[in-house]
N, CA, C, O and CB atoms as a CASP TS submission, in Angstrom:
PFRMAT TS
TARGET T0000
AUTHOR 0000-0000-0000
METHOD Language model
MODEL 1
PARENT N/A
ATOM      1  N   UNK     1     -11.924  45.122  12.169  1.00  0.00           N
ATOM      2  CA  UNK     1     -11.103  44.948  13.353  1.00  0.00           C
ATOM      3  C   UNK     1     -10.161  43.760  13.204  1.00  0.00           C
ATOM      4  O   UNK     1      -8.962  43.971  13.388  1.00  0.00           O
ATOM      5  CB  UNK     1     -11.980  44.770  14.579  1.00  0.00           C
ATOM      6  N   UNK     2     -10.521  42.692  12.930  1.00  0.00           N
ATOM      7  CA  UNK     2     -10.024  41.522  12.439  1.00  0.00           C
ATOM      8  C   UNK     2      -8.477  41.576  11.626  1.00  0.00           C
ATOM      9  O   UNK     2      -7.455  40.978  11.961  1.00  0.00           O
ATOM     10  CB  UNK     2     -11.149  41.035  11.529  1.00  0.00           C
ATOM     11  N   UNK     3      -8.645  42.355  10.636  1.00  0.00           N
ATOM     12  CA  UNK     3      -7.760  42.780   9.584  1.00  0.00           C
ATOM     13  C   UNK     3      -6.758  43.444  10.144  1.00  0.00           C
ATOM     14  O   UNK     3      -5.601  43.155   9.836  1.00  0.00           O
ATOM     15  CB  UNK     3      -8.346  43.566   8.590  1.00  0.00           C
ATOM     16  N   UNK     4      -7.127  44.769  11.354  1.00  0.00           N
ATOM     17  CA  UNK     4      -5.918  45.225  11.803  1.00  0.00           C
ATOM     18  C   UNK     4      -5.078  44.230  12.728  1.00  0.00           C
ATOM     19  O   UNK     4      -3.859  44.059  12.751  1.00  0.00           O
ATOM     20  CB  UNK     4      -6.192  46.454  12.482  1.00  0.00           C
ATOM     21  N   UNK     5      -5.931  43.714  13.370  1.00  0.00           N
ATOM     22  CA  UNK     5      -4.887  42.539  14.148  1.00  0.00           C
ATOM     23  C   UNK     5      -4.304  41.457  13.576  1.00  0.00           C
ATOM     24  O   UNK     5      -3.441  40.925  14.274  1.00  0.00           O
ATOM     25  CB  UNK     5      -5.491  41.844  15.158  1.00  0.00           C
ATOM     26  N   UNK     6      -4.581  40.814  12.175  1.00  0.00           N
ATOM     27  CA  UNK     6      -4.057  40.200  11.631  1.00  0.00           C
ATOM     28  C   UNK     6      -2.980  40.845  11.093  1.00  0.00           C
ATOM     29  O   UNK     6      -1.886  40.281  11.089  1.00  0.00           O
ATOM     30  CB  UNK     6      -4.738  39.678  11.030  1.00  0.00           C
ATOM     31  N   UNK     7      -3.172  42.360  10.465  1.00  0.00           N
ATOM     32  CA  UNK     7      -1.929  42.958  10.282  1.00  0.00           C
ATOM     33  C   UNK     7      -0.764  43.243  11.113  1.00  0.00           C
ATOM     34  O   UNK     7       0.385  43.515  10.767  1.00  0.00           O
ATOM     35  CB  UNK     7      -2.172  43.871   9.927  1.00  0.00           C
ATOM     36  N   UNK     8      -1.128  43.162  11.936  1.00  0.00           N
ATOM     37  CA  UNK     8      -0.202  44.001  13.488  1.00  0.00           C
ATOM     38  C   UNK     8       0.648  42.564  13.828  1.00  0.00           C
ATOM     39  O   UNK     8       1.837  42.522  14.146  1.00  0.00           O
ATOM     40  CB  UNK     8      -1.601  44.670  15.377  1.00  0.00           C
ATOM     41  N   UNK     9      -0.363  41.271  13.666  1.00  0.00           N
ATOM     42  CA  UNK     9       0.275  40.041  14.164  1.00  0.00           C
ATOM     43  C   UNK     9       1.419  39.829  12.796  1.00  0.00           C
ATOM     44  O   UNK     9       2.486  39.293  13.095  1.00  0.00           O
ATOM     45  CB  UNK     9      -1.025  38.615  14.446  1.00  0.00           C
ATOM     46  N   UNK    10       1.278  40.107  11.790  1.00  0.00           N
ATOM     47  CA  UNK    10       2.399  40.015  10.393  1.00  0.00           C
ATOM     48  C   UNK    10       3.290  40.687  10.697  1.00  0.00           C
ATOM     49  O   UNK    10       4.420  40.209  10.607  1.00  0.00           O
ATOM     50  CB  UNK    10       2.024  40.523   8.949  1.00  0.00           C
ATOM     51  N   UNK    11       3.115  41.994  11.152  1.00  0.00           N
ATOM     52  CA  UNK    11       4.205  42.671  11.308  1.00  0.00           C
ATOM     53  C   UNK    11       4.667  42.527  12.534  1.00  0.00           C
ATOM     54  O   UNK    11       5.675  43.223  12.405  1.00  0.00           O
ATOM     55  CB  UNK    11       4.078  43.870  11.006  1.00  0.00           C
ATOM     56  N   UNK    12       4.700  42.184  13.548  1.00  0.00           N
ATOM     57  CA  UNK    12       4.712  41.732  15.146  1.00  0.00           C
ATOM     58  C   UNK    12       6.023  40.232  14.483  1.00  0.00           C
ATOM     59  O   UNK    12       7.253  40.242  14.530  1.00  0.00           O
ATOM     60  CB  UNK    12       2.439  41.061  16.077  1.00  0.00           C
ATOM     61  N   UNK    13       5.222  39.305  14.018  1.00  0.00           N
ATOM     62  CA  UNK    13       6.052  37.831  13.262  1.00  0.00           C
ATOM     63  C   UNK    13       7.177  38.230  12.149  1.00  0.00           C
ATOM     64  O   UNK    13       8.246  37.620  12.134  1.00  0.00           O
ATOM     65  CB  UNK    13       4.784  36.735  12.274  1.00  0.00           C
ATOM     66  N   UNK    14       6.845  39.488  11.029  1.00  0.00           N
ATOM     67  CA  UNK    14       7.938  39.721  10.614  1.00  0.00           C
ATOM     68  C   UNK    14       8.952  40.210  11.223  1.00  0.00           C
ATOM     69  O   UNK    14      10.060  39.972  10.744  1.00  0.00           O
ATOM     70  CB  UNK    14       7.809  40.221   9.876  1.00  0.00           C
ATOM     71  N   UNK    15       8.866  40.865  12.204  1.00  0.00           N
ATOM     72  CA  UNK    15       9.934  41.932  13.021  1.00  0.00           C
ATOM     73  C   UNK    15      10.842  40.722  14.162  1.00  0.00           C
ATOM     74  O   UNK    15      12.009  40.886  14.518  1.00  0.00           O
ATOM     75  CB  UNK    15       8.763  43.470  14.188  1.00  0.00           C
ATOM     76  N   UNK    16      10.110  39.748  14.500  1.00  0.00           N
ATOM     77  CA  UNK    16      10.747  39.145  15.371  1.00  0.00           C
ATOM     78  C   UNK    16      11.657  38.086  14.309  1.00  0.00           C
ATOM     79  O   UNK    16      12.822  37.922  14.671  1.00  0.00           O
ATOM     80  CB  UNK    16       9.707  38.520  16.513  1.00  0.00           C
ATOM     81  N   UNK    17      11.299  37.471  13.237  1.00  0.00           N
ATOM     82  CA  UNK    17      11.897  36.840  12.141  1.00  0.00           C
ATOM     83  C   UNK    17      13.314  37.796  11.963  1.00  0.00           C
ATOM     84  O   UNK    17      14.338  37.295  12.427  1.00  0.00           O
ATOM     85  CB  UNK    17      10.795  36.808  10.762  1.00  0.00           C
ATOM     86  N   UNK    18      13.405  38.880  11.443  1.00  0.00           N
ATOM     87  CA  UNK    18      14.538  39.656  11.314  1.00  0.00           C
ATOM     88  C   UNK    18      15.388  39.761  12.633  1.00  0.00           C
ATOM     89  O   UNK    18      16.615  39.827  12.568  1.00  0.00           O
ATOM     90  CB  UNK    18      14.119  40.974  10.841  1.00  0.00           C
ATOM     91  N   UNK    19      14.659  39.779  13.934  1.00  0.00           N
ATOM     92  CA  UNK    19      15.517  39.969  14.843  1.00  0.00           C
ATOM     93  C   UNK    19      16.450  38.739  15.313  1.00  0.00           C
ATOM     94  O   UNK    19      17.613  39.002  15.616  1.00  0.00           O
ATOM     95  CB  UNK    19      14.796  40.482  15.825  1.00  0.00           C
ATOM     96  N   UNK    20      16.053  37.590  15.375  1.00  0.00           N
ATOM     97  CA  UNK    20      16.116  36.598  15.411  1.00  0.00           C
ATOM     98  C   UNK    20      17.305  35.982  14.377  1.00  0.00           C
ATOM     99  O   UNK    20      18.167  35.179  14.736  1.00  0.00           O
ATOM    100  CB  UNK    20      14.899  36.306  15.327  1.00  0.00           C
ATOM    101  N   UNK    21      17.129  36.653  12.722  1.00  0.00           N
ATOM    102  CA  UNK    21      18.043  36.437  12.039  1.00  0.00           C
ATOM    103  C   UNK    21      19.437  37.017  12.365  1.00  0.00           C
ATOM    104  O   UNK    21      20.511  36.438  12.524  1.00  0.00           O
ATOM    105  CB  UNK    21      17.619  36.729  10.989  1.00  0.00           C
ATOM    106  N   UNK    22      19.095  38.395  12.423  1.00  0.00           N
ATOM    107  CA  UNK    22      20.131  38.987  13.231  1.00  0.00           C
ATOM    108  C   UNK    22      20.951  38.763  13.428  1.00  0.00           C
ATOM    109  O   UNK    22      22.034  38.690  12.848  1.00  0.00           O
ATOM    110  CB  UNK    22      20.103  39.178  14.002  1.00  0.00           C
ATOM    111  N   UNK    23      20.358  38.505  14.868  1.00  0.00           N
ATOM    112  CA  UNK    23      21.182  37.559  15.966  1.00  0.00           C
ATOM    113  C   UNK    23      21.614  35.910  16.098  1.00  0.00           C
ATOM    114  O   UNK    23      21.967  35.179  17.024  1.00  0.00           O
ATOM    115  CB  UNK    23      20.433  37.699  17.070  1.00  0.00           C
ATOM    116  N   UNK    24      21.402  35.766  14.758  1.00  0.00           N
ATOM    117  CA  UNK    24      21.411  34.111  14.716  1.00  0.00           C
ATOM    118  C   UNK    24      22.942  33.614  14.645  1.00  0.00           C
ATOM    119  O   UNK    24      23.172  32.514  15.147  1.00  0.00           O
ATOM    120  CB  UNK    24      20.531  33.476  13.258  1.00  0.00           C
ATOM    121  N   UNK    25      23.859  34.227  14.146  1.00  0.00           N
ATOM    122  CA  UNK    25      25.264  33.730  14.298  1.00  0.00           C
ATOM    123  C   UNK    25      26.143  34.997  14.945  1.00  0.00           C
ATOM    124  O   UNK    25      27.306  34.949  14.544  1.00  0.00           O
ATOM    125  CB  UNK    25      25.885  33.214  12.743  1.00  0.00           C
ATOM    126  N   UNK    26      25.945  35.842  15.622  1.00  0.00           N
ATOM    127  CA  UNK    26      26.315  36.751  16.262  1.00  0.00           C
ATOM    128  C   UNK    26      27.781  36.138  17.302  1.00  0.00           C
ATOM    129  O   UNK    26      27.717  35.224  18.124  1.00  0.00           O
ATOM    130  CB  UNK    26      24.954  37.277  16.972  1.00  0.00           C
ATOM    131  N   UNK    27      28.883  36.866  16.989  1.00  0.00           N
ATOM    132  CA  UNK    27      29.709  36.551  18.205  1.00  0.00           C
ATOM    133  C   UNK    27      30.209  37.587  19.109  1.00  0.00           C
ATOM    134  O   UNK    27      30.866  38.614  18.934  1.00  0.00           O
ATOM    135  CB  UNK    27      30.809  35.893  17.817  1.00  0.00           C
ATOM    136  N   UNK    28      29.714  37.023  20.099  1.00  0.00           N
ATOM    137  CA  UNK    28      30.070  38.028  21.180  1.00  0.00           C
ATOM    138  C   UNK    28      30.901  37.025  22.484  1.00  0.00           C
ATOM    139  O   UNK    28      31.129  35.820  22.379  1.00  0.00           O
ATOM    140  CB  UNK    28      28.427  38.889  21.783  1.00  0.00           C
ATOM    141  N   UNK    29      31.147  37.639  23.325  1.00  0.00           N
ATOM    142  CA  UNK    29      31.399  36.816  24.368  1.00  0.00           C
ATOM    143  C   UNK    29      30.636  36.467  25.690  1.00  0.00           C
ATOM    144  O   UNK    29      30.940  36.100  26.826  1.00  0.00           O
ATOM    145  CB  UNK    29      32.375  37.196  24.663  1.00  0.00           C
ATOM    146  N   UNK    30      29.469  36.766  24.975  1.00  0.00           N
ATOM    147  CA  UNK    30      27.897  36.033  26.186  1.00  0.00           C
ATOM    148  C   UNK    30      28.682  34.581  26.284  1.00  0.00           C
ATOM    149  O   UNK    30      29.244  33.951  25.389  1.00  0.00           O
ATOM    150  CB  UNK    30      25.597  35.757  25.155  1.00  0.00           C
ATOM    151  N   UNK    31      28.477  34.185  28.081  1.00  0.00           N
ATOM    152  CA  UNK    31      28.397  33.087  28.351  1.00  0.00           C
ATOM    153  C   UNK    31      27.378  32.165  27.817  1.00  0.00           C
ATOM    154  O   UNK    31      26.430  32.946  27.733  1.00  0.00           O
ATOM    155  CB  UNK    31      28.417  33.146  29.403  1.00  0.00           C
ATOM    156  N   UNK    32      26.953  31.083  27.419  1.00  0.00           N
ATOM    157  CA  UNK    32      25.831  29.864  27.147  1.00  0.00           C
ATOM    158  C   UNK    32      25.799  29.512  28.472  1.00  0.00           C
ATOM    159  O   UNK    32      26.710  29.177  29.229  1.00  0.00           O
ATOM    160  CB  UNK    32      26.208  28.490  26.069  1.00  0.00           C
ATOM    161  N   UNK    33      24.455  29.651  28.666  1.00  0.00           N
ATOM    162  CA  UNK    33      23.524  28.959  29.764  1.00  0.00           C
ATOM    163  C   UNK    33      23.659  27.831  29.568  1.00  0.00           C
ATOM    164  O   UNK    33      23.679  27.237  28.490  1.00  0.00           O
ATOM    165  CB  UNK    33      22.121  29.197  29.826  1.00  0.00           C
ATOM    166  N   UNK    34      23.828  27.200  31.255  1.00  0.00           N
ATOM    167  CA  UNK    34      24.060  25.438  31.487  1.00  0.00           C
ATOM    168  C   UNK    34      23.045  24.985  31.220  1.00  0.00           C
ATOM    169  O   UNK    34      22.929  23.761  31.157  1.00  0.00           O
ATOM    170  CB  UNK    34      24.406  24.783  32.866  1.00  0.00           C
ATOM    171  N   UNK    35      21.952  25.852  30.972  1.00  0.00           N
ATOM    172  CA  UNK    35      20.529  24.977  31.300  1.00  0.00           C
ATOM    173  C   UNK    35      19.637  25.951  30.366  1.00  0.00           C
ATOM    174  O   UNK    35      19.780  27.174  30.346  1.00  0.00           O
ATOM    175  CB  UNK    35      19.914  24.899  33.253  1.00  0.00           C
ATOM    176  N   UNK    36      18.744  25.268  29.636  1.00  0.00           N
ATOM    177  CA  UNK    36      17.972  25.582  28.870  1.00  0.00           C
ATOM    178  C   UNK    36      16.900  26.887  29.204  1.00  0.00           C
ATOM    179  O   UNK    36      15.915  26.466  29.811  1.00  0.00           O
ATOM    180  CB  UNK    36      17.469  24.427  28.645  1.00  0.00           C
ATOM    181  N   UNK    37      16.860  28.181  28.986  1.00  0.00           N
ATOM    182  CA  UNK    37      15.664  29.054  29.682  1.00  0.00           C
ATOM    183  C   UNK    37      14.109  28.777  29.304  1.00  0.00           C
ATOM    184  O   UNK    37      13.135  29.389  29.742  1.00  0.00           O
ATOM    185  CB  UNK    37      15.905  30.595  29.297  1.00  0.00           C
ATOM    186  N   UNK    38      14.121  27.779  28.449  1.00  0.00           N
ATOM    187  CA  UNK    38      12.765  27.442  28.237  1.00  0.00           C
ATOM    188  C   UNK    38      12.383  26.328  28.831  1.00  0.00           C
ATOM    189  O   UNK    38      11.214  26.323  29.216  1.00  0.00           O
ATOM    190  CB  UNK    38      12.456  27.336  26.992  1.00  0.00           C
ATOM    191  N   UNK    39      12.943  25.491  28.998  1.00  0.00           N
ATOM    192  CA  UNK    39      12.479  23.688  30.019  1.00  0.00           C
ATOM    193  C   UNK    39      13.334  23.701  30.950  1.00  0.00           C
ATOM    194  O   UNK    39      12.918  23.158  31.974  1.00  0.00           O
ATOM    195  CB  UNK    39      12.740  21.897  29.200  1.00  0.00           C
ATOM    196  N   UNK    40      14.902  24.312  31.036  1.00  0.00           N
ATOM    197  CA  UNK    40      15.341  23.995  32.205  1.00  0.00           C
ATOM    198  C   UNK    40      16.437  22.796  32.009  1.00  0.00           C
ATOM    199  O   UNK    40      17.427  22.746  32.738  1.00  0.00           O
ATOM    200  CB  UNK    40      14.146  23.668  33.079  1.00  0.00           C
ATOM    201  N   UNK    41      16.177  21.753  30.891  1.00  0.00           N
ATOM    202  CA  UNK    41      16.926  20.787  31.099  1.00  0.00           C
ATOM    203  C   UNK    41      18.551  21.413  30.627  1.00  0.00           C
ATOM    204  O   UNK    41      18.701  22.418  29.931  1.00  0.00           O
ATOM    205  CB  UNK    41      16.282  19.497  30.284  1.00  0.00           C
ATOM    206  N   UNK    42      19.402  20.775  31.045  1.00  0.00           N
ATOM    207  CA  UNK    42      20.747  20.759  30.815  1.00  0.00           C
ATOM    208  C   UNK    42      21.273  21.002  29.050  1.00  0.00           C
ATOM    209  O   UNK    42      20.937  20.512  27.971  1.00  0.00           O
ATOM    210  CB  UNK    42      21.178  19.305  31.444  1.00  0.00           C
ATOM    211  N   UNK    43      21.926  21.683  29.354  1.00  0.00           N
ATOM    212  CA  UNK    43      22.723  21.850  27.719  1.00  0.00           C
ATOM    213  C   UNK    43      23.932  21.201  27.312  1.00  0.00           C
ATOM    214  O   UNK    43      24.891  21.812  27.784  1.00  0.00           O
ATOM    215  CB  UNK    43      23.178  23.259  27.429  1.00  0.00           C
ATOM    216  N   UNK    44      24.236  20.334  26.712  1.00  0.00           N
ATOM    217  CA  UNK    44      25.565  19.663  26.579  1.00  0.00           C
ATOM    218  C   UNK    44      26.450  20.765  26.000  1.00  0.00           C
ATOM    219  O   UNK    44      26.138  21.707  25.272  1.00  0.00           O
ATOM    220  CB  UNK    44      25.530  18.306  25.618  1.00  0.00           C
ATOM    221  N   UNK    45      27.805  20.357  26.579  1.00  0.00           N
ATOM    222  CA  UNK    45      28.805  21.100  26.520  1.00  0.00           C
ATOM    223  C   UNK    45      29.054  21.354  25.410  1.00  0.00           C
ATOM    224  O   UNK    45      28.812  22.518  25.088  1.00  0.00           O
ATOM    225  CB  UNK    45      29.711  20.746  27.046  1.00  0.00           C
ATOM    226  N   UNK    46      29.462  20.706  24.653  1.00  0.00           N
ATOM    227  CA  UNK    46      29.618  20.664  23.250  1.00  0.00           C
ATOM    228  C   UNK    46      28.855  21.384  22.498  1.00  0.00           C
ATOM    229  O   UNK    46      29.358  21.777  21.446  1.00  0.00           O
ATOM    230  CB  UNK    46      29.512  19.559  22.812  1.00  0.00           C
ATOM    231  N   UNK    47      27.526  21.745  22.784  1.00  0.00           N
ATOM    232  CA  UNK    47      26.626  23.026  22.176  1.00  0.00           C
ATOM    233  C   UNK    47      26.567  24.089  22.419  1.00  0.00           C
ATOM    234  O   UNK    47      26.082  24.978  21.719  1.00  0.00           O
ATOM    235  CB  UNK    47      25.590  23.031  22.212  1.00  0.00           C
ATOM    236  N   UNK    48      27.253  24.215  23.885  1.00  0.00           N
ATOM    237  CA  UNK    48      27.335  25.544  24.505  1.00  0.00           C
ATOM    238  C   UNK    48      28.917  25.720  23.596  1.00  0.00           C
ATOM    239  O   UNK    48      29.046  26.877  23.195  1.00  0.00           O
ATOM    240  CB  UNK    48      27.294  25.588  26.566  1.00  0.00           C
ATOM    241  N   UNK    49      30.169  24.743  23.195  1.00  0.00           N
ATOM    242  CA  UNK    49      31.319  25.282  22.629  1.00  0.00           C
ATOM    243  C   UNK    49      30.958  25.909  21.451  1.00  0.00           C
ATOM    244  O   UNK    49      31.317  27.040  21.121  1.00  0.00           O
ATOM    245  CB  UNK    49      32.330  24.342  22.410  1.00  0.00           C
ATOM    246  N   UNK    50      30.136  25.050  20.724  1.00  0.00           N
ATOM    247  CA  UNK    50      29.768  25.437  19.362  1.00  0.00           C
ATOM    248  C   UNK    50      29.542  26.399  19.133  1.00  0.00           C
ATOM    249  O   UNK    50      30.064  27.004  18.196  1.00  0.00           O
ATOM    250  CB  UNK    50      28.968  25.006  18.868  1.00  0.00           C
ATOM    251  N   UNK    51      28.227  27.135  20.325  1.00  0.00           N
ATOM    252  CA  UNK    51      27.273  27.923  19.815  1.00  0.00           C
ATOM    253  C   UNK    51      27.678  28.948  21.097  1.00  0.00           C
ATOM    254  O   UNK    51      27.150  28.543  22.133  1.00  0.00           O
ATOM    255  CB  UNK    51      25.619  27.224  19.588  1.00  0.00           C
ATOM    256  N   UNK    52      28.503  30.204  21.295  1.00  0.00           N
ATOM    257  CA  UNK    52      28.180  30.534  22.319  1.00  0.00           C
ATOM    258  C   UNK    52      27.430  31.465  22.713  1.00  0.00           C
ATOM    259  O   UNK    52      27.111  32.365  21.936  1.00  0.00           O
ATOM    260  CB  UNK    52      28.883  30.593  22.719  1.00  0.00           C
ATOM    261  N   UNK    53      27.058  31.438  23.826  1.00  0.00           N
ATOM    262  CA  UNK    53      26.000  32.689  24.029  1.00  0.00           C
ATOM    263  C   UNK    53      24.633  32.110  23.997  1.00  0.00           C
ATOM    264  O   UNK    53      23.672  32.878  24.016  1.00  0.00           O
ATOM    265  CB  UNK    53      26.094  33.895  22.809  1.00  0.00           C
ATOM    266  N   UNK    54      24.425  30.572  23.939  1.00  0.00           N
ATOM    267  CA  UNK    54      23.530  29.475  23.401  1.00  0.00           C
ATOM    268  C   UNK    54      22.380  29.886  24.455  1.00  0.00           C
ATOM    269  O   UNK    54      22.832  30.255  25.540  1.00  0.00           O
ATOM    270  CB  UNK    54      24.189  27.718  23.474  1.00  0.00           C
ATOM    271  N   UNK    55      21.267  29.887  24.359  1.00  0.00           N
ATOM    272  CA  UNK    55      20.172  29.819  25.961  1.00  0.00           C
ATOM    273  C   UNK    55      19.317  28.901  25.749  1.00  0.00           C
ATOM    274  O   UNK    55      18.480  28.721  26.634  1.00  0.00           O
ATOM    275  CB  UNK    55      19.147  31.210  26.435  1.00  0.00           C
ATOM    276  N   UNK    56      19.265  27.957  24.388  1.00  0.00           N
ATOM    277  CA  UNK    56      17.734  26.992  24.454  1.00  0.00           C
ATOM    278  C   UNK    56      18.695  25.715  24.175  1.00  0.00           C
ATOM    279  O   UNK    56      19.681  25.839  23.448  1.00  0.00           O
ATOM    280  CB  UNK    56      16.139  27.348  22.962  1.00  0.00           C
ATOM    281  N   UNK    57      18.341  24.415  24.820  1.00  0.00           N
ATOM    282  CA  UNK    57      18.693  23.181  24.306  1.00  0.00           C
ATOM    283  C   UNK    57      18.365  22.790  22.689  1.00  0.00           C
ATOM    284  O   UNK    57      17.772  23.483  21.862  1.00  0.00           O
ATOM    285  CB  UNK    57      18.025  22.260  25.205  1.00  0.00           C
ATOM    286  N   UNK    58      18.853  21.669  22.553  1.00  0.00           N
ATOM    287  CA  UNK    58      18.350  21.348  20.783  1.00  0.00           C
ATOM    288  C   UNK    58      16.972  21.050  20.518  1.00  0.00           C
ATOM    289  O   UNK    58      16.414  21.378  19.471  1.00  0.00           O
ATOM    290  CB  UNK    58      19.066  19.984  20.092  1.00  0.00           C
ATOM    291  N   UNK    59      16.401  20.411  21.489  1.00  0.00           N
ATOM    292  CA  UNK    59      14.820  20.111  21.275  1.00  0.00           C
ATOM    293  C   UNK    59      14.176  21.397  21.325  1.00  0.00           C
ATOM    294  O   UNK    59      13.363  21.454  20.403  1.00  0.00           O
ATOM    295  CB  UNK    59      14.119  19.119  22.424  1.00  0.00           C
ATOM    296  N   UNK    60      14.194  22.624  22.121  1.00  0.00           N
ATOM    297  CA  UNK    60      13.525  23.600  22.124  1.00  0.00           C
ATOM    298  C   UNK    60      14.116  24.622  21.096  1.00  0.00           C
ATOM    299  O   UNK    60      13.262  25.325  20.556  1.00  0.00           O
ATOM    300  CB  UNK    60      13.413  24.002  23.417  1.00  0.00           C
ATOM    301  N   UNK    61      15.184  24.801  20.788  1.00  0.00           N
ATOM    302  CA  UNK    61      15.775  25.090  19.398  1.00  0.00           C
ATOM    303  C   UNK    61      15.132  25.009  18.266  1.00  0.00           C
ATOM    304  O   UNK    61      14.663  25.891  17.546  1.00  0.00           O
ATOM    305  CB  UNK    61      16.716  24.387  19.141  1.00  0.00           C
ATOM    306  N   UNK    62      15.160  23.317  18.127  1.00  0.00           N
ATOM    307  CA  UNK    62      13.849  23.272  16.784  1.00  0.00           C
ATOM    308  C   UNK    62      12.689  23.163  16.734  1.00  0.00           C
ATOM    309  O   UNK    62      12.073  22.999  15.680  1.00  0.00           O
ATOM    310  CB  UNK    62      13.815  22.439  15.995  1.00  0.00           C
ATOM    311  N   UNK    63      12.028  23.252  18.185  1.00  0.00           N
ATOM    312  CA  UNK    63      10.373  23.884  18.236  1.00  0.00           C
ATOM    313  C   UNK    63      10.305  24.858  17.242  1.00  0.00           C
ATOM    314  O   UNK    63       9.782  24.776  16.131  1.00  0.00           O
ATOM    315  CB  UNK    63       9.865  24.677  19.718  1.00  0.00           C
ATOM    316  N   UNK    64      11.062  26.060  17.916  1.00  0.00           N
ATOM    317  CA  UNK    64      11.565  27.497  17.750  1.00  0.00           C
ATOM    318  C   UNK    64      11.670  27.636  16.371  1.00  0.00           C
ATOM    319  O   UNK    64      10.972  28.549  15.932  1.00  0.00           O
ATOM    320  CB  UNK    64      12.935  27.844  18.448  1.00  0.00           C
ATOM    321  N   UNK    65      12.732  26.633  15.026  1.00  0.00           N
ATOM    322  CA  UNK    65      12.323  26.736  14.077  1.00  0.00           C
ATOM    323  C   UNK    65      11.703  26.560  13.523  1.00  0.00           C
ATOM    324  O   UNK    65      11.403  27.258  12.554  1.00  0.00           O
ATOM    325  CB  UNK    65      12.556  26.679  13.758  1.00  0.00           C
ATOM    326  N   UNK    66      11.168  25.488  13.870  1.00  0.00           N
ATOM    327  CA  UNK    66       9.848  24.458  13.395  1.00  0.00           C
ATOM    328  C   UNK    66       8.835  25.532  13.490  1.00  0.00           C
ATOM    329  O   UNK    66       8.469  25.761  12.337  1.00  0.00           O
ATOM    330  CB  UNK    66       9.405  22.939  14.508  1.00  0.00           C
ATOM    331  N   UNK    67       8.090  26.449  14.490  1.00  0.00           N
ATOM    332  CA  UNK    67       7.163  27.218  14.463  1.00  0.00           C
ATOM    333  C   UNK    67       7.422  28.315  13.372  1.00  0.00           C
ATOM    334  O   UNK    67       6.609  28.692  12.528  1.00  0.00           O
ATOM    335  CB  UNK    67       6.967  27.654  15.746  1.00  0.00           C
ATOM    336  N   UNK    68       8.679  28.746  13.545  1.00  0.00           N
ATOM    337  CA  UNK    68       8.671  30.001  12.801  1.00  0.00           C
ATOM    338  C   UNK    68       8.180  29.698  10.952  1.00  0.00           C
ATOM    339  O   UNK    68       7.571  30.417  10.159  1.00  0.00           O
ATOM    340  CB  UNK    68      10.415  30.673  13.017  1.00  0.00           C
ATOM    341  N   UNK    69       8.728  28.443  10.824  1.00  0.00           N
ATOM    342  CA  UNK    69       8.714  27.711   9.297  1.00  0.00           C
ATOM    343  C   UNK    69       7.302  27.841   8.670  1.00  0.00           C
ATOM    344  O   UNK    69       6.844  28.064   7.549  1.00  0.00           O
ATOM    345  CB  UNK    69       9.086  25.972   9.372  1.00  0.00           C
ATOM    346  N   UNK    70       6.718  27.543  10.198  1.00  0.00           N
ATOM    347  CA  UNK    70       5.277  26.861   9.342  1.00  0.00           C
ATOM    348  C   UNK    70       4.144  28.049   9.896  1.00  0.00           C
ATOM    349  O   UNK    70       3.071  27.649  10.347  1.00  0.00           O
ATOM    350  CB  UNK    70       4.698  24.800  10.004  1.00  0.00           C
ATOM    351  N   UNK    71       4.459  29.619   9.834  1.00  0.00           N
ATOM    352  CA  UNK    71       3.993  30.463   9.894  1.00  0.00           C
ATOM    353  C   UNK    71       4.090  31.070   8.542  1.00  0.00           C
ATOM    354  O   UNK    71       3.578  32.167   8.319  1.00  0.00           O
ATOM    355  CB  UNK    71       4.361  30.978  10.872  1.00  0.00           C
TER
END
C-alpha cells in the first residue's frame, strides 16, 4: 500500500513540476495581483511590471522554489 502512494505522490510532484514549468514565463495579459494569494502581504510594483500575471510575493515565491528543489 505504501508503494502505491509513494508512487501516486511522484507522479502527483512530477506533474505539478511540469505544470508549473510551463507556466513559468508565460505571457499573457493576466493582471498581477496587488497582494500576495498566499500571505496577503502587498506586492511591489516593480514585480508585478516585471513579472506579469505575478500572484505570490518574493518571500513566498522562494518557499515555492525552495520546496520544490529539495523534493
Amino acid at each position: 500500500m505504501a508503494d502505491e502512494l509513494d508512487r501516486d505522490q511522484e507522479i502527483y510532484d512530477r506533474d505539478l513540476e511540469l505544470l508549473i514549468e510551463k507556466n513559468r514565463f508565460r505571457t499573457d495579459s493576466t493582471t498581477s495581483l496587488l497582494y500576495c494569494h498566499l500571505c496577503g502581504e502587498p506586492i511591489p510594483e516593480k514585480r508585478r511590471k516585471t513579472l506579469p500575471g505575478i500572484k505570490t510575493c518574493t518571500d513566498c515565491q522562494e518557499d515555492i522554489e525552495r520546496r520544490l528543489k529539495n523534493k
